[in-house]
N, CA, C and O atoms as a Maestro MAE file, in Angstrom:
{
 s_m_m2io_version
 :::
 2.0.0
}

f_m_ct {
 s_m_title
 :::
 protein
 m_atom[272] {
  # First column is atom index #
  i_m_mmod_type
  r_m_x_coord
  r_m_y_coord
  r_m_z_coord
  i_m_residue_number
  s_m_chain_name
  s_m_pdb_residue_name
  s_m_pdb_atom_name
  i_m_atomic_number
  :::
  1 25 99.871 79.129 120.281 1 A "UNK " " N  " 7
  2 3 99.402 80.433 120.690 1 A "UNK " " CA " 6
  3 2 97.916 80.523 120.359 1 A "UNK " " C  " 6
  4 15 97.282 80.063 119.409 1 A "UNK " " O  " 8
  5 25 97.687 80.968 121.006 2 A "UNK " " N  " 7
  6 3 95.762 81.005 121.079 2 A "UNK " " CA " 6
  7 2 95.260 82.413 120.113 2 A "UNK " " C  " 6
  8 15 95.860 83.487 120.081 2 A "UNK " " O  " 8
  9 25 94.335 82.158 119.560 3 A "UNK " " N  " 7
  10 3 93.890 82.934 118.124 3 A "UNK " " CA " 6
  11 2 93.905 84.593 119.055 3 A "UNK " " C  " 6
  12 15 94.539 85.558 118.627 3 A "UNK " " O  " 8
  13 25 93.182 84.624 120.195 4 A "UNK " " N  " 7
  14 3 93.108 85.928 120.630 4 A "UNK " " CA " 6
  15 2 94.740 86.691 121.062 4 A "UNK " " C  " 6
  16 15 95.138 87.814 120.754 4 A "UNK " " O  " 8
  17 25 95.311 85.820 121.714 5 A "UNK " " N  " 7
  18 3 96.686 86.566 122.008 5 A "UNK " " CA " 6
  19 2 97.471 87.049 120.180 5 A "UNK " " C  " 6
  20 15 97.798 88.216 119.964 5 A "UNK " " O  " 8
  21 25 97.648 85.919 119.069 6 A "UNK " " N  " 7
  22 3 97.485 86.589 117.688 6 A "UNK " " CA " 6
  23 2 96.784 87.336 117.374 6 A "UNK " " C  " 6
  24 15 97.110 87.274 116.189 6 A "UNK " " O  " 8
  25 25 95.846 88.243 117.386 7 A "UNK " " N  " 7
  26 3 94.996 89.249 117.448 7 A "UNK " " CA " 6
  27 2 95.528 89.928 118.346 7 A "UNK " " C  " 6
  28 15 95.094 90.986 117.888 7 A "UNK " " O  " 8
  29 25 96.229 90.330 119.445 8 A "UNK " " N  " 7
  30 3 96.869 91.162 120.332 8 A "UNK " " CA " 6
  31 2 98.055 91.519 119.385 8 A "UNK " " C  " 6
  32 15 98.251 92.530 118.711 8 A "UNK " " O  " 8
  33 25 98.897 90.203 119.564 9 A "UNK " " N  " 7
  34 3 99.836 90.979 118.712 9 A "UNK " " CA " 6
  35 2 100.098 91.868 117.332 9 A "UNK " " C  " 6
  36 15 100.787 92.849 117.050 9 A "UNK " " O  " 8
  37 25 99.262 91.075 116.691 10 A "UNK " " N  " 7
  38 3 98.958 91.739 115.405 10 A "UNK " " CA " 6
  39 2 98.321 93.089 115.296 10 A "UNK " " C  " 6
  40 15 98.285 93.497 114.135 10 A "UNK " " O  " 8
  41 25 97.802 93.904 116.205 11 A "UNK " " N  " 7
  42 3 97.054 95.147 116.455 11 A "UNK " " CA " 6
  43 2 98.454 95.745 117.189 11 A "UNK " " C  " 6
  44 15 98.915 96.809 116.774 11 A "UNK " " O  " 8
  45 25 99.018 95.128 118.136 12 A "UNK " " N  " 7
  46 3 100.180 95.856 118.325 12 A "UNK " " CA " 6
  47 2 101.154 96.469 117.249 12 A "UNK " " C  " 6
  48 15 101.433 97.662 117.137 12 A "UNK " " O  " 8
  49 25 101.534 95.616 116.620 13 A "UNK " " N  " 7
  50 3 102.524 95.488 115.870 13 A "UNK " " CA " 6
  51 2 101.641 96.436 114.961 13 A "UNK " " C  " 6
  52 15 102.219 97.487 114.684 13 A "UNK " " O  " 8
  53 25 100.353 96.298 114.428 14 A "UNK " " N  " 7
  54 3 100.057 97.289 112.897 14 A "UNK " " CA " 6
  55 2 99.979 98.946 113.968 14 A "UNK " " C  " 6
  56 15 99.569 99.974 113.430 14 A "UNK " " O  " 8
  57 25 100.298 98.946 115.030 15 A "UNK " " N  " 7
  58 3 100.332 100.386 115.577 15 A "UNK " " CA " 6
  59 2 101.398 100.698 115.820 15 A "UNK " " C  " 6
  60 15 101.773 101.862 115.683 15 A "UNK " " O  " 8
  61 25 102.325 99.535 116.333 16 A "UNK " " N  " 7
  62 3 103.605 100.160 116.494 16 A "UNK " " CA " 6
  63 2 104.498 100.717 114.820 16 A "UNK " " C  " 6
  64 15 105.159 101.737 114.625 16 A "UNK " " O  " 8
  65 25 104.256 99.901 114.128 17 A "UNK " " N  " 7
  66 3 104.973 100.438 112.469 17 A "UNK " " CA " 6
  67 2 104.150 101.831 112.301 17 A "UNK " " C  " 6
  68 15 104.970 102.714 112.049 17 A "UNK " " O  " 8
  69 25 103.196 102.204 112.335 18 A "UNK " " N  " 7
  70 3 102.925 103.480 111.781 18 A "UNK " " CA " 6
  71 2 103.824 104.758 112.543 18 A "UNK " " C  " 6
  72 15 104.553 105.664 112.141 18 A "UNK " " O  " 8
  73 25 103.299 104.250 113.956 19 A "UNK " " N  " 7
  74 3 103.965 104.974 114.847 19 A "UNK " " CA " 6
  75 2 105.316 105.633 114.637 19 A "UNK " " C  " 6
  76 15 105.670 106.812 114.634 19 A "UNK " " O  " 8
  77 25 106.083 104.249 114.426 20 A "UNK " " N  " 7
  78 3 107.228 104.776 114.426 20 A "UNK " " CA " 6
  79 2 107.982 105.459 112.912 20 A "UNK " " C  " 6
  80 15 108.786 106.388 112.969 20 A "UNK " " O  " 8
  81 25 107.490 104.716 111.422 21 A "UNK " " N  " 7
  82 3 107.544 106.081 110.517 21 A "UNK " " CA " 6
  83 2 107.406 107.292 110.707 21 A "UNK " " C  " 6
  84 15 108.277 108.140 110.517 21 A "UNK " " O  " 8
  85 25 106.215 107.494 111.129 22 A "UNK " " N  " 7
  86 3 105.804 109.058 111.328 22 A "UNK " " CA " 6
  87 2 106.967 109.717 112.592 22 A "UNK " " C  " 6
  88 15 107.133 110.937 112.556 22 A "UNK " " O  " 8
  89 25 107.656 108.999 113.555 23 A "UNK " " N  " 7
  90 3 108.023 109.379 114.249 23 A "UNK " " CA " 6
  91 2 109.688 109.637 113.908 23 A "UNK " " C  " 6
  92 15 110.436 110.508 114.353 23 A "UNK " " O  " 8
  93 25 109.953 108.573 112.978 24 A "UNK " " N  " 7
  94 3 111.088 108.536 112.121 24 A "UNK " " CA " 6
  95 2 111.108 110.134 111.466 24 A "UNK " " C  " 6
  96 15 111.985 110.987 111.601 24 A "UNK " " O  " 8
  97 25 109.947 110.203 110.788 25 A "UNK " " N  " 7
  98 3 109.798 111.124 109.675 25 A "UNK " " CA " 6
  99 2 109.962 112.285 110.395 25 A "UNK " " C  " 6
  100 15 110.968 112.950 110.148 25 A "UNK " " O  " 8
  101 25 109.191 112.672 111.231 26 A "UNK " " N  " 7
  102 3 109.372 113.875 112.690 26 A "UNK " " CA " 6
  103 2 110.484 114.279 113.032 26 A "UNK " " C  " 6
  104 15 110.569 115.479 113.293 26 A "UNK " " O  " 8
  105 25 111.657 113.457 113.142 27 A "UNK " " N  " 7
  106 3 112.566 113.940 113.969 27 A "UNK " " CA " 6
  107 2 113.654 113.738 112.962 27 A "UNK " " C  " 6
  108 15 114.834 113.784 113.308 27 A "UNK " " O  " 8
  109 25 113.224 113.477 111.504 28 A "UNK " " N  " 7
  110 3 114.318 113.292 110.687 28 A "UNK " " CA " 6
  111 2 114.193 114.245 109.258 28 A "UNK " " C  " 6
  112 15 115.167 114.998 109.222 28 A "UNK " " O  " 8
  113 25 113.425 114.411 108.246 29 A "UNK " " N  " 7
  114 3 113.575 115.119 107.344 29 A "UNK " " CA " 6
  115 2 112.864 116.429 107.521 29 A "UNK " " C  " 6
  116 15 113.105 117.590 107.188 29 A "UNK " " O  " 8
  117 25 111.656 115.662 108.331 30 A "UNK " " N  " 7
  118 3 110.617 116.972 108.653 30 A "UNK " " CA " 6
  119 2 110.871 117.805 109.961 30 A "UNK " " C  " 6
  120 15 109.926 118.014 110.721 30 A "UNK " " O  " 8
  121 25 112.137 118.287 110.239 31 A "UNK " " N  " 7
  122 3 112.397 117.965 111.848 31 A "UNK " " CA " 6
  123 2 111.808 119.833 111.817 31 A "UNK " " C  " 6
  124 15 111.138 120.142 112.803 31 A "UNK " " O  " 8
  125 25 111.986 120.672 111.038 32 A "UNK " " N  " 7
  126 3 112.067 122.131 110.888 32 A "UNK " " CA " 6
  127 2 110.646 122.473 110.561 32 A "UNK " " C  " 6
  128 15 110.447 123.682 110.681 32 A "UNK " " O  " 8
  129 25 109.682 121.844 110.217 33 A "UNK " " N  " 7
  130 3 108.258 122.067 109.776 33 A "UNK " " CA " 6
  131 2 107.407 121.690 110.760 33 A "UNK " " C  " 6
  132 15 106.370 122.351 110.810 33 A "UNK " " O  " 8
  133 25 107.579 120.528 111.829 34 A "UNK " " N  " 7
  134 3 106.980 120.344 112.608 34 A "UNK " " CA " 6
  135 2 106.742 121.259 114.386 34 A "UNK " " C  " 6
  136 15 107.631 121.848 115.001 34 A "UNK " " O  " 8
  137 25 105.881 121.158 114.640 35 A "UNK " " N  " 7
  138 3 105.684 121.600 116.364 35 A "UNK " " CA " 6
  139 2 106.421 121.395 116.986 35 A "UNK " " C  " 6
  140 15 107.139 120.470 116.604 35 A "UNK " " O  " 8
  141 25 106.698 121.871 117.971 36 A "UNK " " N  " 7
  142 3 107.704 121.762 118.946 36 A "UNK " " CA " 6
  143 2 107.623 120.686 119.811 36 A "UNK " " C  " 6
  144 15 108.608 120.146 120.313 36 A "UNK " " O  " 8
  145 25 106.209 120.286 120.040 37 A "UNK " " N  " 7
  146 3 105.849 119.238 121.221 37 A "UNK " " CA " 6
  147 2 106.055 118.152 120.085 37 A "UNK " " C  " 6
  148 15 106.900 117.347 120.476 37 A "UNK " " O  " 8
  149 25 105.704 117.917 119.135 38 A "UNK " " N  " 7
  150 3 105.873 116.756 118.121 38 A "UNK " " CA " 6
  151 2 107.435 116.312 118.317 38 A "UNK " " C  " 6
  152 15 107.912 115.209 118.586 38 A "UNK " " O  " 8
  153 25 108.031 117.527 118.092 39 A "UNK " " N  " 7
  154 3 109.613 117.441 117.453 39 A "UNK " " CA " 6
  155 2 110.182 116.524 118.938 39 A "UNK " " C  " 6
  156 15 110.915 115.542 118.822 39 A "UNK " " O  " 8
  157 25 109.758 116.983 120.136 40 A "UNK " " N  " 7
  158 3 110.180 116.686 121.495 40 A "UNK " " CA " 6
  159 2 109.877 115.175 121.650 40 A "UNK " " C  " 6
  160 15 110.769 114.400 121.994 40 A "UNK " " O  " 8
  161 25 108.669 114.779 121.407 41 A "UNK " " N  " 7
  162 3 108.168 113.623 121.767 41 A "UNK " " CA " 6
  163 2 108.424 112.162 120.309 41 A "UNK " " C  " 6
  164 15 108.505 110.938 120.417 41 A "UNK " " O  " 8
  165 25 108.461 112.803 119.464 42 A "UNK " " N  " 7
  166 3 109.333 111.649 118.048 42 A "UNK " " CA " 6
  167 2 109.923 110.801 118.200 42 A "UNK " " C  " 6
  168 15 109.668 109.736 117.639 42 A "UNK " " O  " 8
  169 25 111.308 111.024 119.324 43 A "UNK " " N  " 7
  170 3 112.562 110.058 119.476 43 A "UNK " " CA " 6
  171 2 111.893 109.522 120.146 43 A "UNK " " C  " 6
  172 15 111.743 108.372 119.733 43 A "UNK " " O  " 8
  173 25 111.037 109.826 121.546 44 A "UNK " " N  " 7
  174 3 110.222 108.968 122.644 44 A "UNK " " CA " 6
  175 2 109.499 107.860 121.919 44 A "UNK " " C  " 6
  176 15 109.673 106.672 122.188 44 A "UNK " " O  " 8
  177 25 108.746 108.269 121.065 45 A "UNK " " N  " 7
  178 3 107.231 107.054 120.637 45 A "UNK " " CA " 6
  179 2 108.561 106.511 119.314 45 A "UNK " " C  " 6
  180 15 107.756 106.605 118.387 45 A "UNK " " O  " 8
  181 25 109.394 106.221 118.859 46 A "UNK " " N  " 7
  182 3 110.386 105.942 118.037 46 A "UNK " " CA " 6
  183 2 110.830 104.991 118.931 46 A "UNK " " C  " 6
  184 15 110.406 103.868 118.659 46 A "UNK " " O  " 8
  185 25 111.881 105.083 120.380 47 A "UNK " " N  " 7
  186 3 112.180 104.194 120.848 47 A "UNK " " CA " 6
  187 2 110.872 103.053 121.475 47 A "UNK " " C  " 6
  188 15 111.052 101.845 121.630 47 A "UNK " " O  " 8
  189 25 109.318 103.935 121.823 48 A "UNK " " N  " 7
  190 3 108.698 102.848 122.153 48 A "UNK " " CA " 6
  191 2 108.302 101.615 121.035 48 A "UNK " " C  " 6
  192 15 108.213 100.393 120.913 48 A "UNK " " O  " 8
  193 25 108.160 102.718 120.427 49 A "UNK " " N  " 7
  194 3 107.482 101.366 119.055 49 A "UNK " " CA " 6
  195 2 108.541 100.306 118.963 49 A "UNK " " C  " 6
  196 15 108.295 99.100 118.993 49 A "UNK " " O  " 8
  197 25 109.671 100.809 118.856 50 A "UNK " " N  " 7
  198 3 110.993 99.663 118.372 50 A "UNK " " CA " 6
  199 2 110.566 98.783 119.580 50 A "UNK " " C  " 6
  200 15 110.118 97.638 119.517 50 A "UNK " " O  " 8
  201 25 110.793 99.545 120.711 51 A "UNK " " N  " 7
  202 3 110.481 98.197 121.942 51 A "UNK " " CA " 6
  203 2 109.505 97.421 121.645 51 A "UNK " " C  " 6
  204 15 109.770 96.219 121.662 51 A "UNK " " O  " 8
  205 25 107.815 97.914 121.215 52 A "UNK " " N  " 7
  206 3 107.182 97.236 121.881 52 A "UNK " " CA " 6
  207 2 107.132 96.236 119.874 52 A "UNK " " C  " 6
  208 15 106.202 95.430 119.864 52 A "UNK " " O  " 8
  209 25 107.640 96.253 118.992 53 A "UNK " " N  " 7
  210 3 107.781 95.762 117.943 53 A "UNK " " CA " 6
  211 2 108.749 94.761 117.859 53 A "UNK " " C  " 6
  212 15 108.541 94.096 116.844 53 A "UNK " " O  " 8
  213 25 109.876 94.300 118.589 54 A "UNK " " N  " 7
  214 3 111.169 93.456 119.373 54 A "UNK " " CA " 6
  215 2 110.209 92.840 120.555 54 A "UNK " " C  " 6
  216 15 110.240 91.611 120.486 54 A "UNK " " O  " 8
  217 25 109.517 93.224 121.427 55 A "UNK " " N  " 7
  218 3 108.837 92.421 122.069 55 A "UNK " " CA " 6
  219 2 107.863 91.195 121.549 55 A "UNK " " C  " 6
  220 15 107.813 90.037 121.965 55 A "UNK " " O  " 8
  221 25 107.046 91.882 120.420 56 A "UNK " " N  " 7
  222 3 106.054 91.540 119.886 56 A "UNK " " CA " 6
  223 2 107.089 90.311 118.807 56 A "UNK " " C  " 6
  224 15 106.624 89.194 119.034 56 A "UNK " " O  " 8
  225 25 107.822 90.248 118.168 57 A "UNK " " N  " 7
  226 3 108.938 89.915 117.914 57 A "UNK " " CA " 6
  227 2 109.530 88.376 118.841 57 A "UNK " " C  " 6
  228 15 109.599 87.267 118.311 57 A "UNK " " O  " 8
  229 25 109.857 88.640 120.117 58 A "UNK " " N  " 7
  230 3 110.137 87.267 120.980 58 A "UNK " " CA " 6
  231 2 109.263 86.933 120.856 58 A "UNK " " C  " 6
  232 15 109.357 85.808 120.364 58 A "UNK " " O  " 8
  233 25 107.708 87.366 121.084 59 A "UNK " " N  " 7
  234 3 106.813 86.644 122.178 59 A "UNK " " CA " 6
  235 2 106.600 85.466 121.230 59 A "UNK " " C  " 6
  236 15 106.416 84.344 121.704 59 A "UNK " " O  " 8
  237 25 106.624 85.732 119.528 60 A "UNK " " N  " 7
  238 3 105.884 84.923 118.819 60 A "UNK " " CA " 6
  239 2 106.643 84.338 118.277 60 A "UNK " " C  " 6
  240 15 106.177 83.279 117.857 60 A "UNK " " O  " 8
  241 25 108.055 84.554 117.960 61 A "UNK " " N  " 7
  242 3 108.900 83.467 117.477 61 A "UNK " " CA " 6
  243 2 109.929 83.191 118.569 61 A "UNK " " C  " 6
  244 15 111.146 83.333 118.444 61 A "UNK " " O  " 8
  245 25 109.248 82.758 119.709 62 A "UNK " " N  " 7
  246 3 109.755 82.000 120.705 62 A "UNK " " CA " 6
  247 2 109.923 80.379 120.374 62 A "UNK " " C  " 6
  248 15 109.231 79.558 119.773 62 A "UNK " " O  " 8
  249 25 110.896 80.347 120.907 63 A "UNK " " N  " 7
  250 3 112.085 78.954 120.876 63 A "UNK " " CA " 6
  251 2 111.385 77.545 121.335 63 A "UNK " " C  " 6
  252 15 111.729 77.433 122.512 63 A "UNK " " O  " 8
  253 25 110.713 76.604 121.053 64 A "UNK " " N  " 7
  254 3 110.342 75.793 121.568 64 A "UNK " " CA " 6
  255 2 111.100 74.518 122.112 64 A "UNK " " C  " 6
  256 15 110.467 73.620 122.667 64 A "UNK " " O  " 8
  257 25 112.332 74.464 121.959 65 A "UNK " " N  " 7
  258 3 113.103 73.855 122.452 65 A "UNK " " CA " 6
  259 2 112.667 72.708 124.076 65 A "UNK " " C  " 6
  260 15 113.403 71.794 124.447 65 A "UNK " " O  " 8
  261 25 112.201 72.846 124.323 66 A "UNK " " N  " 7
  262 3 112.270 71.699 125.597 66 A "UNK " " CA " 6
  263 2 113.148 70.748 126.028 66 A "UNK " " C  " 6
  264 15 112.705 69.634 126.306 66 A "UNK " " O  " 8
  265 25 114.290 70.978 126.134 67 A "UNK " " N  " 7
  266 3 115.607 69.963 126.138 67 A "UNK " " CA " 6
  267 2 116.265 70.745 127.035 67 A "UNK " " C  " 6
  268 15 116.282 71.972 127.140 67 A "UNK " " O  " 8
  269 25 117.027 69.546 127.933 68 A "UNK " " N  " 7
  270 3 116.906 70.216 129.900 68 A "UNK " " CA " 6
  271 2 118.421 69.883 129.811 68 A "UNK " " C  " 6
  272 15 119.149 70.058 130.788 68 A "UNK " " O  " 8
  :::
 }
 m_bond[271] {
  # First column is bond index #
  i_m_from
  i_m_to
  i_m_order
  :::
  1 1 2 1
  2 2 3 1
  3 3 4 2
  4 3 5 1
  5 5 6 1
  6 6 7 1
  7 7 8 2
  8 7 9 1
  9 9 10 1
  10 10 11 1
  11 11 12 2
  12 11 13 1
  13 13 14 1
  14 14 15 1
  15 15 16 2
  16 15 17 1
  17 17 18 1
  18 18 19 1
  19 19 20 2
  20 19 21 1
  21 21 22 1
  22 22 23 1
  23 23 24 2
  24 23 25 1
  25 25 26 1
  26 26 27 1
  27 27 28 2
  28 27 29 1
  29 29 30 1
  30 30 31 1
  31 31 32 2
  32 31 33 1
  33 33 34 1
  34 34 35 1
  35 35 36 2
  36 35 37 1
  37 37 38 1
  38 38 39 1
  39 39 40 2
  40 39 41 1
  41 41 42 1
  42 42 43 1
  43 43 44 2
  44 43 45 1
  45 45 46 1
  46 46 47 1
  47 47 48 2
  48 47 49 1
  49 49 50 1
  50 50 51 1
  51 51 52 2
  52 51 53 1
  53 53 54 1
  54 54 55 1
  55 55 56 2
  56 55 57 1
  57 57 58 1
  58 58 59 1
  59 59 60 2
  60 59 61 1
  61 61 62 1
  62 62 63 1
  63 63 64 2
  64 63 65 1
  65 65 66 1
  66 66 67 1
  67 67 68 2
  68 67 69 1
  69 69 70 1
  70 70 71 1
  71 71 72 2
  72 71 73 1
  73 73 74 1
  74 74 75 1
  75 75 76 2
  76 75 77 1
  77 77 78 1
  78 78 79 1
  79 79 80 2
  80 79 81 1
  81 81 82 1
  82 82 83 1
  83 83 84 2
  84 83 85 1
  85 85 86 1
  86 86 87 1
  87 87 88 2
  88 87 89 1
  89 89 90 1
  90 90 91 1
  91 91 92 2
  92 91 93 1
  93 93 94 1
  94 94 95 1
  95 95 96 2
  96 95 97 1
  97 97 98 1
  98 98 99 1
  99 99 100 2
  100 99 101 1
  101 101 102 1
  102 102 103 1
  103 103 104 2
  104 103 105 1
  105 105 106 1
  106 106 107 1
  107 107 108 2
  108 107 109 1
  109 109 110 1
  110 110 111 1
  111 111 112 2
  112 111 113 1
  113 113 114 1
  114 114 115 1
  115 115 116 2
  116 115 117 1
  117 117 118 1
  118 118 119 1
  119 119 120 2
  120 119 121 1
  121 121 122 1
  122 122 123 1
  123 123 124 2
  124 123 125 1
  125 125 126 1
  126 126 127 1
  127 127 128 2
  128 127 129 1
  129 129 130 1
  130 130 131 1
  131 131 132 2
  132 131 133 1
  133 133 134 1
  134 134 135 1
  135 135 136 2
  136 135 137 1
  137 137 138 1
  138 138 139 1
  139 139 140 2
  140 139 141 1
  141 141 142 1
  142 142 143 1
  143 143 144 2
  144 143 145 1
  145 145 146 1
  146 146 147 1
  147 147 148 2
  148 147 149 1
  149 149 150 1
  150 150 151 1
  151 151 152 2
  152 151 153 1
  153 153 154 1
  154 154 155 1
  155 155 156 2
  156 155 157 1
  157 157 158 1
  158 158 159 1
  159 159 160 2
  160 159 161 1
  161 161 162 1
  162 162 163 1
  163 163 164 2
  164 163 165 1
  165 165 166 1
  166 166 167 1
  167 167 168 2
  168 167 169 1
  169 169 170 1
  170 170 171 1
  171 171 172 2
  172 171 173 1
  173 173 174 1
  174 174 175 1
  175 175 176 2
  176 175 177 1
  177 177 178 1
  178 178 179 1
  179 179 180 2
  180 179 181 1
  181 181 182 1
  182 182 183 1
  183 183 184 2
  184 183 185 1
  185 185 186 1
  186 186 187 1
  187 187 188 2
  188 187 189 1
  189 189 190 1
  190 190 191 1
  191 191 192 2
  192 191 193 1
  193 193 194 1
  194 194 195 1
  195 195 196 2
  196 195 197 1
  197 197 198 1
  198 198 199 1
  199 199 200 2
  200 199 201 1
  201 201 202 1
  202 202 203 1
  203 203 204 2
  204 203 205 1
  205 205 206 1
  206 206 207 1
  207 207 208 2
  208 207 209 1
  209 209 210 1
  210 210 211 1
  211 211 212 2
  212 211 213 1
  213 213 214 1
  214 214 215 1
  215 215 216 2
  216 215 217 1
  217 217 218 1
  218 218 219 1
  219 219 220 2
  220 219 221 1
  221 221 222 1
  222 222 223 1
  223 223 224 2
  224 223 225 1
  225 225 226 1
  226 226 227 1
  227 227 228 2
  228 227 229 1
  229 229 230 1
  230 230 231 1
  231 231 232 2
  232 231 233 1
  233 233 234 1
  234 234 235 1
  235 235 236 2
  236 235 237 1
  237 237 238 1
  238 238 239 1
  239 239 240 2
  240 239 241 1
  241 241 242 1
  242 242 243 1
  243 243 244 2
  244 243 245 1
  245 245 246 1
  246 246 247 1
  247 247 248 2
  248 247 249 1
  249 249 250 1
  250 250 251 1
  251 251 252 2
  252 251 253 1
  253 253 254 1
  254 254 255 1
  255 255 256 2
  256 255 257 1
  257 257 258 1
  258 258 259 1
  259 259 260 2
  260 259 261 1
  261 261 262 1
  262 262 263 1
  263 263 264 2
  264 263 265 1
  265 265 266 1
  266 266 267 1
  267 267 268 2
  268 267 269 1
  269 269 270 1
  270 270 271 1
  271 271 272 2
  :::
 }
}
């Protein structure tokens, strides 16, 4: 993997973890203190982060296998 695509992922990934605490935290202990548009949009950026953190996830501990 080429140093710049590691630098992609790694900026992904340190945005997707914040993301999704805070978004954890939003729609889970803090669910009654927060905004309404926050409270709405939490589970949304929660399931993206997981995605794009499982993506980030294959891309780099992909299988090198070559055997046909």
């Amino acid at each position: 993997m080429r140093l710049s695509r590691v630098m992609e992922v790694s900026m992904l990934i340190s945005a997707a973890i914040p993301i999704l605490v805070l978004s954890v935290l939003a729609s889970g202990p803090f669910r009654d203190s927060m905004p309404v548009f926050i409270a709405t949009l939490a589970p949304l950026a929660a399931v993206l982060s997981l995605f794009i953190l499982i993506c980030a996830l294959e891309a780099g501990g992909g299988n090198r296998d070559n055997r046909q």
